[in-house]
Backbone as a chain_set.jsonl record, in Angstrom:
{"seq": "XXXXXXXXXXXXXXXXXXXXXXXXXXXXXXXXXXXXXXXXXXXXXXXXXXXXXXXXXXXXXXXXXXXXXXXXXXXXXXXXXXXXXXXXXXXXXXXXXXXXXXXXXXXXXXXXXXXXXXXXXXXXXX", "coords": {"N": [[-106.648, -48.94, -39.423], [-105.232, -49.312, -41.709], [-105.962, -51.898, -44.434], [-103.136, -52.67, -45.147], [-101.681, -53.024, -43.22], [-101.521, -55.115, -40.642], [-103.47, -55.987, -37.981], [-102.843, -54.546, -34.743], [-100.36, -55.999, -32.606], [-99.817, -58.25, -33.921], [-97.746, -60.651, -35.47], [-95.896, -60.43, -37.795], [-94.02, -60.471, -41.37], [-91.811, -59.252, -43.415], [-92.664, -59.45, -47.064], [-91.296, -59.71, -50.193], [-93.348, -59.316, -52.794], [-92.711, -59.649, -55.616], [-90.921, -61.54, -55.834], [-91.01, -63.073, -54.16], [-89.635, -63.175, -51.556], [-88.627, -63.439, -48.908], [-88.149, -60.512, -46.814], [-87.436, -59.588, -43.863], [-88.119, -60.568, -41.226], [-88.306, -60.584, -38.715], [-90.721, -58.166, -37.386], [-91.294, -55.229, -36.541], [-94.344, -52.705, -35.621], [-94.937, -49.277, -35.773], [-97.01, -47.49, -34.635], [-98.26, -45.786, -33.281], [-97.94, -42.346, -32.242], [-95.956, -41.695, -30.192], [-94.547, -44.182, -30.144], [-93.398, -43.773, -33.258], [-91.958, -41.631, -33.094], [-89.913, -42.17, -31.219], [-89.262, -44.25, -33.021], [-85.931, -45.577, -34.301], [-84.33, -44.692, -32.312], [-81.929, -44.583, -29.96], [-80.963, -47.354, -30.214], [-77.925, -49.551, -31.346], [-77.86, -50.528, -33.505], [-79.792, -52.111, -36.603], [-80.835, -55.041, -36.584], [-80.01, -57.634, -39.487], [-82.597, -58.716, -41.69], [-84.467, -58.011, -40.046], [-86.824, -55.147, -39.221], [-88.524, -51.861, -38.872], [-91.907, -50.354, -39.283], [-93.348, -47.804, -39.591], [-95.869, -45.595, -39.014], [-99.351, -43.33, -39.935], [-96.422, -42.151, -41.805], [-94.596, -40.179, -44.036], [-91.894, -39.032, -43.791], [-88.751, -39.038, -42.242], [-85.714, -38.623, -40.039], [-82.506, -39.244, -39.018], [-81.45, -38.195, -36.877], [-78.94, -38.54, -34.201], [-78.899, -40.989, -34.637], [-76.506, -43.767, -34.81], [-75.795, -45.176, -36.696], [-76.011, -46.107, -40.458], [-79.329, -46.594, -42.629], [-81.233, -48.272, -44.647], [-84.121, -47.114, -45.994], [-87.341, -47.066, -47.1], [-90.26, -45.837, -49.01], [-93.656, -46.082, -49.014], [-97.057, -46.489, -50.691], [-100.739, -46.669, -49.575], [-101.316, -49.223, -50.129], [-98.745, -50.517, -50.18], [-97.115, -50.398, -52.325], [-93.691, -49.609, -53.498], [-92.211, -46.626, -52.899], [-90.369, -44.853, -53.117], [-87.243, -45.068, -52.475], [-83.951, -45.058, -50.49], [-80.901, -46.121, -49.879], [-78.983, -46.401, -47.326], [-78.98, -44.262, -45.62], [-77.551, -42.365, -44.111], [-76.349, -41.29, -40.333], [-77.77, -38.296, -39.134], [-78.873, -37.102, -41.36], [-81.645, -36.54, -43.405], [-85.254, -37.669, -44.78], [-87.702, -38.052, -47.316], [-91.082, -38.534, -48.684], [-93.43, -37.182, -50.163], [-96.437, -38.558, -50.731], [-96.364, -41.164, -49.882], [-97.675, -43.379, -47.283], [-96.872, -44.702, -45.657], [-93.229, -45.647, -43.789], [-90.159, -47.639, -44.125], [-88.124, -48.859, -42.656], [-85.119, -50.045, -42.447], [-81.571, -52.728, -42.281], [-79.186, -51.593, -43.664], [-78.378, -52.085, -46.999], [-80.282, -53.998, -46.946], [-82.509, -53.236, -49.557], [-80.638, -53.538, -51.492], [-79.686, -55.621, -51.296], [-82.175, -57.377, -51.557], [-82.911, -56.405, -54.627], [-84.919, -54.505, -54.363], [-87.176, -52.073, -56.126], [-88.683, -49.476, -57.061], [-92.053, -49.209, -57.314], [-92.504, -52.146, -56.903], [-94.153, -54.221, -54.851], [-94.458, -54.651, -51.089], [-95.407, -56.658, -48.965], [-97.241, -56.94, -45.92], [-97.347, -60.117, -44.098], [-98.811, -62.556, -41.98], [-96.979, -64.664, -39.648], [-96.195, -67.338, -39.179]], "CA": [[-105.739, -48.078, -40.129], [-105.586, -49.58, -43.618], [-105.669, -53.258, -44.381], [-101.998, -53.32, -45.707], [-101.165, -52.932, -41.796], [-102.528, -55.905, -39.961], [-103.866, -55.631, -35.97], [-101.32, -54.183, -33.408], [-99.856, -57.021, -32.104], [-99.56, -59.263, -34.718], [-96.46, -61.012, -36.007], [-95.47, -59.924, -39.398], [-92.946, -60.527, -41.637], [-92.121, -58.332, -44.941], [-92.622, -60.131, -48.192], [-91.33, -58.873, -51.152], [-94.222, -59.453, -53.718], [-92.566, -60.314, -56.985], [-89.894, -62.39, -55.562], [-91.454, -63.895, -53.129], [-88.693, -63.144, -50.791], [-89.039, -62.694, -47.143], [-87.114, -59.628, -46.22], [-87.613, -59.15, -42.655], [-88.825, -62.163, -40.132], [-89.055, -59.413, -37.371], [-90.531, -56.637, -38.207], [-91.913, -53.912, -35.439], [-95.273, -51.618, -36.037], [-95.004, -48.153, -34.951], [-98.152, -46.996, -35.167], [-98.9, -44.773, -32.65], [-97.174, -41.173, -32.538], [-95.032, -41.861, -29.374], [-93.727, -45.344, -31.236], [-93.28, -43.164, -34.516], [-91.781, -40.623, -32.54], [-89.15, -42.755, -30.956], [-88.38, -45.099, -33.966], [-84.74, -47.023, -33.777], [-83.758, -43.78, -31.887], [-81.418, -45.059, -28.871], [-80.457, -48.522, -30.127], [-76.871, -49.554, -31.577], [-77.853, -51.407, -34.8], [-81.061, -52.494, -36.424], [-80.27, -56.416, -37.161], [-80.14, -57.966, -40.687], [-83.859, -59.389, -41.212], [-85.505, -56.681, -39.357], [-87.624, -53.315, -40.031], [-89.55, -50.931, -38.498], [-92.592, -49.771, -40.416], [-93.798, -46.194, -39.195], [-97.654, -45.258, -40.109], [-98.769, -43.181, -41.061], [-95.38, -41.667, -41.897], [-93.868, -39.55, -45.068], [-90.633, -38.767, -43.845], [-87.91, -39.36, -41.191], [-84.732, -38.369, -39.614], [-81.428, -40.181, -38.5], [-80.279, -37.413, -36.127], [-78.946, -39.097, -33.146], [-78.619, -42.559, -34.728], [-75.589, -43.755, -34.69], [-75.64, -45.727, -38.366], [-76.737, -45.381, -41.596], [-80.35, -47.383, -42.364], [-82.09, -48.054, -45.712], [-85.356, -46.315, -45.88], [-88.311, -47.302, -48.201], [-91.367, -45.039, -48.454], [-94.906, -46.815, -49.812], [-98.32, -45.78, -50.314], [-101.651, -47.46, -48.438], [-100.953, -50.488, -50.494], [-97.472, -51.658, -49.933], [-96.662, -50.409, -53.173], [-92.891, -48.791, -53.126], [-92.631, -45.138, -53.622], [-89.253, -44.243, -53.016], [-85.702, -45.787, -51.545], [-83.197, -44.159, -50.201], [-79.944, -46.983, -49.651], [-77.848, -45.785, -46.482], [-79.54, -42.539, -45.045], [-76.599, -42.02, -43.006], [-76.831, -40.562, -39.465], [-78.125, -37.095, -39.44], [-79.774, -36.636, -42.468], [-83.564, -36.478, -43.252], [-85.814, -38.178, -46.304], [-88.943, -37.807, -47.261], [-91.829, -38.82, -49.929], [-94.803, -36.512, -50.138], [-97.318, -39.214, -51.707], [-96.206, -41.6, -48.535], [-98.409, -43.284, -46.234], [-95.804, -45.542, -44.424], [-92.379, -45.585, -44.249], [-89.978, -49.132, -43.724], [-86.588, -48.313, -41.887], [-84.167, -51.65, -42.555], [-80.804, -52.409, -42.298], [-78.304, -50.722, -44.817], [-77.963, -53.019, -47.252], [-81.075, -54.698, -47.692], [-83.116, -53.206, -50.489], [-80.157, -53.692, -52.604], [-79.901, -57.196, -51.553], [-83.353, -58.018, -52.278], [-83.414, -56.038, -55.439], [-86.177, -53.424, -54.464], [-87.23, -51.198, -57.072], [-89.594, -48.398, -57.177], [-93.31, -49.896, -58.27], [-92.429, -53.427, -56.413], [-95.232, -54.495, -53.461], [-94.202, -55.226, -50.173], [-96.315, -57.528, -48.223], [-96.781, -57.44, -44.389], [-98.079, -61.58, -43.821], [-98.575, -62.888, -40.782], [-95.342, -64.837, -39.166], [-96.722, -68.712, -38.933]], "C": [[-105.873, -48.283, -41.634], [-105.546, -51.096, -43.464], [-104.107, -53.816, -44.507], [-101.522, -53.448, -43.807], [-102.003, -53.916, -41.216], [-102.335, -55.116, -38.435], [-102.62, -55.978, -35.422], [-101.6, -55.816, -32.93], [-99.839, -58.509, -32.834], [-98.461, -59.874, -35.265], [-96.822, -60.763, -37.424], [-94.325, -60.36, -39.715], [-93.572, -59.518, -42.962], [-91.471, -59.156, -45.728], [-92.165, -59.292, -49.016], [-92.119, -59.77, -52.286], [-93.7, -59.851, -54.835], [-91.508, -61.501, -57.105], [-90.525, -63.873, -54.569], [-90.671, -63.925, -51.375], [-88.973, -62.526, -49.356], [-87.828, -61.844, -46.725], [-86.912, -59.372, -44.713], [-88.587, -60.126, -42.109], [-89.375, -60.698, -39.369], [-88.963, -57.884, -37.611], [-91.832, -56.016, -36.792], [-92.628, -52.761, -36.218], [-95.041, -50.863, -35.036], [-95.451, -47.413, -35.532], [-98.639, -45.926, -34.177], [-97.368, -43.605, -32.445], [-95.857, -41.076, -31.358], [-94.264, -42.861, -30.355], [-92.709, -44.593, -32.321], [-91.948, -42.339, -34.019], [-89.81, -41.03, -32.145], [-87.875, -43.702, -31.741], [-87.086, -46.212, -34.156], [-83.828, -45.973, -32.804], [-82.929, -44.649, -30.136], [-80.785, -46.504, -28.96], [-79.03, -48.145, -31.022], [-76.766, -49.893, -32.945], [-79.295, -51.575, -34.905], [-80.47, -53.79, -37.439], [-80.783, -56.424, -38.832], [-81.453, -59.122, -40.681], [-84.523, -58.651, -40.157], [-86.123, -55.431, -39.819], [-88.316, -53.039, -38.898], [-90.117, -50.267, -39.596], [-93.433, -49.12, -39.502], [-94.362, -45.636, -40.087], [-98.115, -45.083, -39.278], [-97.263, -42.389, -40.983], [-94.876, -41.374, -43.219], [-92.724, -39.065, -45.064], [-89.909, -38.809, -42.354], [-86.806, -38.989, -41.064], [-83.958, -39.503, -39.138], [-80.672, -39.031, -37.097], [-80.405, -38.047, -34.68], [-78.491, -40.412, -33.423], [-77.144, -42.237, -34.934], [-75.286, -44.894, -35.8], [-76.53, -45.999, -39.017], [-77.937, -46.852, -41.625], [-80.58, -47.534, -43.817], [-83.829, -48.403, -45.638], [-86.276, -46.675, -46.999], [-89.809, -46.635, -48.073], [-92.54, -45.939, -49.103], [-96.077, -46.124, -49.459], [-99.282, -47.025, -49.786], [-101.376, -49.124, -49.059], [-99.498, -51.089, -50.691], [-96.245, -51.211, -50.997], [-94.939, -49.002, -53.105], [-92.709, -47.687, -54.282], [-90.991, -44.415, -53.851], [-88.565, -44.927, -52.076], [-84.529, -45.13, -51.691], [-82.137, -45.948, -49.626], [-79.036, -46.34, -48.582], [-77.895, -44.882, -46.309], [-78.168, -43.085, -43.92], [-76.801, -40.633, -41.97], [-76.331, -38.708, -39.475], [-78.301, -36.655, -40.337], [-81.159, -36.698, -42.497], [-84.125, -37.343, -44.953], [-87.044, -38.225, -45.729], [-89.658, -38.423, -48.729], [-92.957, -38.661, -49.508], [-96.385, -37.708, -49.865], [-97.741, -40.746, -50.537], [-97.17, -41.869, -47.806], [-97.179, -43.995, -44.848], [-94.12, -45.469, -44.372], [-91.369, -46.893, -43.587], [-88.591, -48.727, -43.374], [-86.055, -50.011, -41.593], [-82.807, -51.682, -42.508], [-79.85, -51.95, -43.651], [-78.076, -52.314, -45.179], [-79.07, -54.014, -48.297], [-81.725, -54.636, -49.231], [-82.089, -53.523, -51.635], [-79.759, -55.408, -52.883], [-81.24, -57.914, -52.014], [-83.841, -57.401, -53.697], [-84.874, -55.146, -55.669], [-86.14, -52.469, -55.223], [-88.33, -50.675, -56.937], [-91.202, -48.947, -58.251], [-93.67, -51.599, -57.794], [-93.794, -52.818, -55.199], [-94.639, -55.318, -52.7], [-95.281, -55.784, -49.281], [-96.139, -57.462, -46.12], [-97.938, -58.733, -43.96], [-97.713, -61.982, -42.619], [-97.885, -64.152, -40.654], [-96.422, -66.282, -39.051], [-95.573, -69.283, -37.191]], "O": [[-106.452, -47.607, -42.485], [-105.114, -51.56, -42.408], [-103.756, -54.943, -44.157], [-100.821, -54.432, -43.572], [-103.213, -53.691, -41.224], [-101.602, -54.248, -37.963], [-101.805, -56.9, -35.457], [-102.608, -56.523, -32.912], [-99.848, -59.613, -32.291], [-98.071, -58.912, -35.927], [-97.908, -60.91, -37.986], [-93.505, -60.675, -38.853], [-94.68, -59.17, -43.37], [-90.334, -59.605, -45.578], [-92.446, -58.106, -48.84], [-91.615, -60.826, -52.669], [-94.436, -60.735, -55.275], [-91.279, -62.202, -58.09], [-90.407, -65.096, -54.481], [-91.068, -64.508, -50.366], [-89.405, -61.448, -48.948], [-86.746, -62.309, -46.368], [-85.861, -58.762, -44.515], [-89.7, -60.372, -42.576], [-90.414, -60.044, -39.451], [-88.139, -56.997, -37.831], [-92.906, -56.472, -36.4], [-92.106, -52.041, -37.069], [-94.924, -51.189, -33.855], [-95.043, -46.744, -36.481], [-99.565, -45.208, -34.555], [-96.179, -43.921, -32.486], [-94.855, -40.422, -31.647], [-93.489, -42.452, -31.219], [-91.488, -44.747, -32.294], [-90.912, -42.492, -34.666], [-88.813, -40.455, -32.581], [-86.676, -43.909, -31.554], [-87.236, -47.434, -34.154], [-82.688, -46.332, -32.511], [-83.679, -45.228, -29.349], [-80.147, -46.924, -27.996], [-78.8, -46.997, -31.404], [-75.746, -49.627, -33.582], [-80.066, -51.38, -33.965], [-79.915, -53.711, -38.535], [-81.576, -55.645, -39.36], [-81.461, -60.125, -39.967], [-85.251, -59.313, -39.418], [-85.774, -54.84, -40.841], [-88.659, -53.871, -38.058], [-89.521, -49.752, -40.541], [-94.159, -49.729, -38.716], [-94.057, -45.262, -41.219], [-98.033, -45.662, -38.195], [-97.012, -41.99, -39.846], [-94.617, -42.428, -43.8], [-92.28, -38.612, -46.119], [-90.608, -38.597, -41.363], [-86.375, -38.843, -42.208], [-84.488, -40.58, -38.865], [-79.574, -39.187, -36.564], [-81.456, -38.139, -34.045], [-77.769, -41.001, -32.617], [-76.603, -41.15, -35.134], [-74.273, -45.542, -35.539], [-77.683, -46.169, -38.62], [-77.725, -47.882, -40.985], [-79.926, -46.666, -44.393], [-84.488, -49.408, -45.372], [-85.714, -46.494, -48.079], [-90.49, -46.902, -47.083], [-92.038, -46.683, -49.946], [-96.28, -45.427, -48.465], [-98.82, -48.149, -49.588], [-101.266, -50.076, -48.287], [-99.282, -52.1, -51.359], [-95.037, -51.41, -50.867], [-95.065, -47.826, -52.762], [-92.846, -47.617, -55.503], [-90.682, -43.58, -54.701], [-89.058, -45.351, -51.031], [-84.093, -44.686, -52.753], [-82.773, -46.818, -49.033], [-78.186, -45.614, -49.097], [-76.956, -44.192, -46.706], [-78.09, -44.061, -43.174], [-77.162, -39.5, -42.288], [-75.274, -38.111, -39.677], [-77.876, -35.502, -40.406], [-81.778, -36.935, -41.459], [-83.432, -37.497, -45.958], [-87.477, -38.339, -44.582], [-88.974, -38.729, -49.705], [-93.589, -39.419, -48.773], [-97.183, -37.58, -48.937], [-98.851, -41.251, -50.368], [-97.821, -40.892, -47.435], [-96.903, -43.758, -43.672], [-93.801, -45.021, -45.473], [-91.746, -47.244, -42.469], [-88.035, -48.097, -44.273], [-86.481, -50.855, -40.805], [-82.402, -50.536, -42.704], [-80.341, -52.258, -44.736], [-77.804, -53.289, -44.479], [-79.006, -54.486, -49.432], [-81.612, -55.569, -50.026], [-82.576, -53.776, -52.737], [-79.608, -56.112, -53.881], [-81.265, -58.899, -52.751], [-84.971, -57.708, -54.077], [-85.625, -55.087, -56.642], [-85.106, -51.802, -55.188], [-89.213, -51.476, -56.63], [-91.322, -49.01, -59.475], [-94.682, -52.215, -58.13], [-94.195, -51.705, -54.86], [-94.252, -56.429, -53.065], [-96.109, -54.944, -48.929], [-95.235, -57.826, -45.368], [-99.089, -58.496, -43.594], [-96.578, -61.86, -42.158], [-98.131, -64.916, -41.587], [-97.591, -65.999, -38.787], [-95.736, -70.39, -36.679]]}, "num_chains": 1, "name": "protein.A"}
């Protein structure tokens, strides 16, 4: 796929690059179009220290979820393109330019201070 995505079935975590800060221990690839397709669609919550990163992917829906997420779009390198804080359910977001997109819990990017131009890291989980 691209290098920023390591091999299906790999443990990951998401780094944030200028901090150093590990945002997400467990983090779920959904890489194929069923996965993508499916997303956090049917669960109750997506825990604190978690993500789903859906690739490729430029934009996403909440309809059906049942609470709000914060959304981060990036291009092939990690690098963030756009954040959306608390897409609340049934709305949509998008970013043209987009290869991936990082679905976390509400909350995070503002706890880790993510800003538009930061690099997120996906390193493998020791």
């Amino acid at each position: 796929m691209t290098e920023w995505i390591p091999a299906t079935g790999a443990s990951v975590q998401l780094v944030h690059d200028r901090s150093r800060a590990v945002i997400a221990r467990n983090v779920e690839l959904a890489l194929t179009r069923t996965a993508r397709r499916k997303g956090l669609l049917g669960r109750a919550s997506i825990a604190s220290g978690a993500a789903l990163v859906l690739a490729p992917c430029f934009a996403v829906h909440t309809a059906f979820m049942r609470f709000p997420i914060d959304v981060l779009f990036v291009d092939r390198s990690g690098r963030a393109l756009r954040m959306i804080d608390g897409l609340q359910p049934w709305r949509a977001a998008a970013s043209l330019r987009a290869y991936a997109t990082i679905e976390m819990a509400a909350g995070t990017l503002e706890q880790y201070r993510v800003v538009a131009g930061d690099r997120l890291l996906l390193e493998h989980r020791c």
